[in-house]
C-alpha positions as CSV (number, residue, x, y, z in Angstrom):
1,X,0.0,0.0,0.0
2,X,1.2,3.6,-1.3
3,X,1.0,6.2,1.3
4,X,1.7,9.8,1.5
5,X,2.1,13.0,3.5
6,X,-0.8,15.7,2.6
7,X,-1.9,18.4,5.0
8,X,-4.9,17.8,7.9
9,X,-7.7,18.6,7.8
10,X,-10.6,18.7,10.7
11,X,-12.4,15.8,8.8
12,X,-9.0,13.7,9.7
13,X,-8.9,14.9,13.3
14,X,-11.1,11.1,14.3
15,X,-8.9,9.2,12.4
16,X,-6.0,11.5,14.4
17,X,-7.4,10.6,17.7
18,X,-7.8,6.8,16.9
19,X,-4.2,6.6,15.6
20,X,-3.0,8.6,18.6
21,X,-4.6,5.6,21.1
22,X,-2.8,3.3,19.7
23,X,0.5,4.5,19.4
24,X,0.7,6.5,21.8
25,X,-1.6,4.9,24.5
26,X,0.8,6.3,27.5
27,X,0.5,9.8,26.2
28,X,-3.2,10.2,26.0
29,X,-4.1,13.7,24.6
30,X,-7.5,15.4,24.6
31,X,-9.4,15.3,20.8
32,X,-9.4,19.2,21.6
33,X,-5.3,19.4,22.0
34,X,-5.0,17.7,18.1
35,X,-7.8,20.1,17.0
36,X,-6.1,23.0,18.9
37,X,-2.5,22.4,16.9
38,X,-4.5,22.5,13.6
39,X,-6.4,25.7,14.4
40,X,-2.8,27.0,15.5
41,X,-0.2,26.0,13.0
42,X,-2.2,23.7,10.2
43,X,1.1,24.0,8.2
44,X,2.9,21.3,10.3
45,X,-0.4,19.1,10.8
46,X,0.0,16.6,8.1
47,X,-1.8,13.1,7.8
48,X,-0.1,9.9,5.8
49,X,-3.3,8.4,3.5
50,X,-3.1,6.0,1.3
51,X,-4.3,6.9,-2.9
52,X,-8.3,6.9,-2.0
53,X,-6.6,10.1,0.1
54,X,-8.3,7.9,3.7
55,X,-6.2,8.3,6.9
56,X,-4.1,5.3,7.3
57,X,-0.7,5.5,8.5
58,X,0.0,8.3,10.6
59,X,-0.4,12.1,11.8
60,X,2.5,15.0,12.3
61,X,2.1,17.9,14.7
62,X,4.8,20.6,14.6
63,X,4.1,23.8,15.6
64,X,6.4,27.3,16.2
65,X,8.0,27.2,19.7
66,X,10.7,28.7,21.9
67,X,13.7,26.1,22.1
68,X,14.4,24.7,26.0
69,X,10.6,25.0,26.4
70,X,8.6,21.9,26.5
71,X,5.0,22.2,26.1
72,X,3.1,19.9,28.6
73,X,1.6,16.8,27.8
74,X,-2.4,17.4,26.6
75,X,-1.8,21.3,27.7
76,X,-4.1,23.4,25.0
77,X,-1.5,26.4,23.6
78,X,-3.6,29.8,23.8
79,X,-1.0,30.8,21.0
80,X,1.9,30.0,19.4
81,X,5.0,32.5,21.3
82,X,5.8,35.4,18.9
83,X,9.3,34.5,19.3
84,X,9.5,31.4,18.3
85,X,12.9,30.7,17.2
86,X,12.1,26.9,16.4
87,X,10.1,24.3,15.0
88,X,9.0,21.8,17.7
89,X,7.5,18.4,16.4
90,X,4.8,17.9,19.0
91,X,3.8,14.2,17.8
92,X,4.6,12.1,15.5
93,X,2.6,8.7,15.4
94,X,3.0,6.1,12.8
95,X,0.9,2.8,12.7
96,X,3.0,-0.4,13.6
97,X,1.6,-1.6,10.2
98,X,2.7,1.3,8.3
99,X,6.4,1.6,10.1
100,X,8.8,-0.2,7.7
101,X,7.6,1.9,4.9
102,X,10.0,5.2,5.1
103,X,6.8,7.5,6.8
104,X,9.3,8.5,9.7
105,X,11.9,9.8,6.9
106,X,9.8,11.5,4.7
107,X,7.7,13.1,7.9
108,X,11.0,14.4,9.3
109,X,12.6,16.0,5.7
110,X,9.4,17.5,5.0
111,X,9.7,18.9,8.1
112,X,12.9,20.6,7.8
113,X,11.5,21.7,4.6
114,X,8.4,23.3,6.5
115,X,11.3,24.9,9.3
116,X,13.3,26.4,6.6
117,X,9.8,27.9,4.3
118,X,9.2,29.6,7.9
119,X,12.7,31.1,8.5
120,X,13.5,28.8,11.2
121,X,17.2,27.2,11.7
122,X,16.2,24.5,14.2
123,X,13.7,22.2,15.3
124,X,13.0,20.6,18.3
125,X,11.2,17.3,20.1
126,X,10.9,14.8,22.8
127,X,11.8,11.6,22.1
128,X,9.7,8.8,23.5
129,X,9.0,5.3,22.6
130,X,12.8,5.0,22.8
131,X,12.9,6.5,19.4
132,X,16.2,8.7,20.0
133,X,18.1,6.4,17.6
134,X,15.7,6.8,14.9
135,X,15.8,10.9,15.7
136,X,19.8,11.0,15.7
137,X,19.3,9.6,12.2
138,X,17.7,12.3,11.6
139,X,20.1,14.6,12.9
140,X,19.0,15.5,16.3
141,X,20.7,15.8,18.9
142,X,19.9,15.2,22.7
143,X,20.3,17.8,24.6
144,X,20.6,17.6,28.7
145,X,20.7,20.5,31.0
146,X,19.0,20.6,34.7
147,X,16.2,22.1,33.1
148,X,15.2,20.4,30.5
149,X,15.3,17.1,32.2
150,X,13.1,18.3,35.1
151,X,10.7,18.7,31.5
152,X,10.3,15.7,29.5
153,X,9.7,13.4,32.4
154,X,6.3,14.5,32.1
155,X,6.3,12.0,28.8
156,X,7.7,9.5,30.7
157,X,11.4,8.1,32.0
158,X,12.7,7.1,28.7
159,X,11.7,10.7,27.3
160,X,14.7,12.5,25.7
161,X,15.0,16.5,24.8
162,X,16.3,16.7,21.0
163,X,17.5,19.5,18.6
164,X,18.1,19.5,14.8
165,X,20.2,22.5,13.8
166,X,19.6,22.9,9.8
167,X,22.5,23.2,8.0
């Protein structure tokens, strides 16, 4: 099965929500948070369907963001800061089904692309799942400081603070 990256829309946001309970079970996050992110920043809400254009693989949510920050787990926004000075990749959530296919590597260049359309030099994310190699692939970096740890053990123990400078 062909799939591809294509923006969200609200009519994908149940087939967001479903995808979300499966992969990321541990991290539940209100319908309202994924619908919030849309409303904010739909250029980094993007959905992976298959040719009939149905939700089927996965679901991005990057928004602008202020790096060192971590937004909490199922927090709603308000806004997106002013100053941003980075791309942060709130979620990314690919089916188990759907993982072998090259959806995490496409999700990730088109997001540099996205970074770079909006003037930004770096992006940001927690790692969880243990998915830090799959990130450093990617070219992220973890970063560790006093403060940010205190942050993304709100996502869990294995969580991990990451930063992609664009070259």
């Amino acid at each position: 099965m062909m799939l591809a990256w294509r923006p969200m829309t609200e009519a994908d946001l149940d087939a967001v929500n479903r995808i979300a309970g499966v992969v990321h079970a541990a991290y539940p996050e209100d319908p309202m948070v994924f619908a919030e992110r849309l409303n904010l920043y739909p250029k980094g809400c993007l959905i992976a369907a298959n040719a009939e254009n149905a939700v089927c693989g996965g679901y991005c949510i990057a928004h602008p963001w202020r790096l060192g920050r971590i937004p909490a787990l199922n927090a709603m926004l308000g806004e997106t800061p002013k100053d941003a000075d980075c791309l942060y990749v709130h979620d990314v959530a690919i089916l188990p089904a759907t993982r072998k296919g090259g959806l995490g590597v496409q999700i990730s260049d088109l997001l540099k692309r996205v970074a770079r359309s909006e003037g930004f030099c770096r992006l940001a994310l927690t790692s969880v799942h243990n998915s830090e190699p799959f990130w450093e692939r990617q070219g992220y970096r973890r970063v560790t400081t006093p403060e940010l740890t205190r942050g993304p053990q709100s996502y869990g123990h294995d969580a991990v603070y990451m930063i992609c400078a664009l070259a």
